[in-house]
Every structure is written in C-alpha cells, then in structure tokens.
N, C-alpha and C positions, 0 to 999 in steps of 0.2 A: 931549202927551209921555207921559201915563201909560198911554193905550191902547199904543201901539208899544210901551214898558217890558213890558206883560202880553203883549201878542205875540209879542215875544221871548220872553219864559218862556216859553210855551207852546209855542214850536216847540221851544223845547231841552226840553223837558221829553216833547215826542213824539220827540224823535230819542232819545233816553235809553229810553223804554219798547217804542220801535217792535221792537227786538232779541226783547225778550222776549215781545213778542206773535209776532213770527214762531216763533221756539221752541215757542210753546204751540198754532199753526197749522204746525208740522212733527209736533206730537203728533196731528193729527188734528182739532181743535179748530177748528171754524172760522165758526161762528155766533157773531154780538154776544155774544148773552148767554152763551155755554160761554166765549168769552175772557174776559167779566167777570168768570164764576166763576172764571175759572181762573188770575186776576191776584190775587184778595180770595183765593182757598186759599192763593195762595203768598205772601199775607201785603203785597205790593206796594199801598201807597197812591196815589190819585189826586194830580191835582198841588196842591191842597188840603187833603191829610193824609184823606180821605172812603175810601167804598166805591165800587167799578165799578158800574156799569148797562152796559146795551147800546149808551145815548146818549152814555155818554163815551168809550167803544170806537169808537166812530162819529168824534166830536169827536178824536179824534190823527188818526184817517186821516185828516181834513180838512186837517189841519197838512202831515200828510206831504207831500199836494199842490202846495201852499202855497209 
C-alpha cells in the first residue's frame, strides 16, 4: 500500500512540474541538466523539498509516460 501511496505522489507531483518544464523548454532549454538549472534558478523544489539533477528531470518524464 505504501509503494502505490508514493506513486501516486509522484505522478501528481509530475503532472504539477511537467507545465513548467515545458515553459522552460519553450525558452529554448532543452537538455537534462539546463532544465535542472533552470527549475533550482527559479527557485522550484524537487518533490522532496532537494535540488534538480539531470536524473530527476529524467525521473518526471518517466511518470509522464506512466
């Protein structure tokens, strides 16, 4: 029960950031690591309160799939 519980966050929490990554991928931005940067400039925390990496840029697209 508590894996599904964390998988549901997780996909709501990619349907929640996916917007703003498109935005920051209309600005041109479109490598892993320039979205991480460009989520931690604008101050947006991972779904754990942390910083972006390229791997957890990677980790929503999966969701999105999903």
């Amino acid at each position: 029960m508590g894996a599904a519980v964390n998988r549901n966050r997780a996909k709501q929490f990619a349907a929640n950031v996916l917007p703003i990554i498109g935005d920051v991928q209309k600005a041109g931005i479109t490598t892993l690591d320039g979205i991480a940067n460009a989520l931690n400039a604008r101050g947006i925390a991972t779904a754990r309160g942390g910083r972006w990496f390229a791997s957890t840029v990677k980790n929503v697209f999966g969701y999105q799939a999903a």
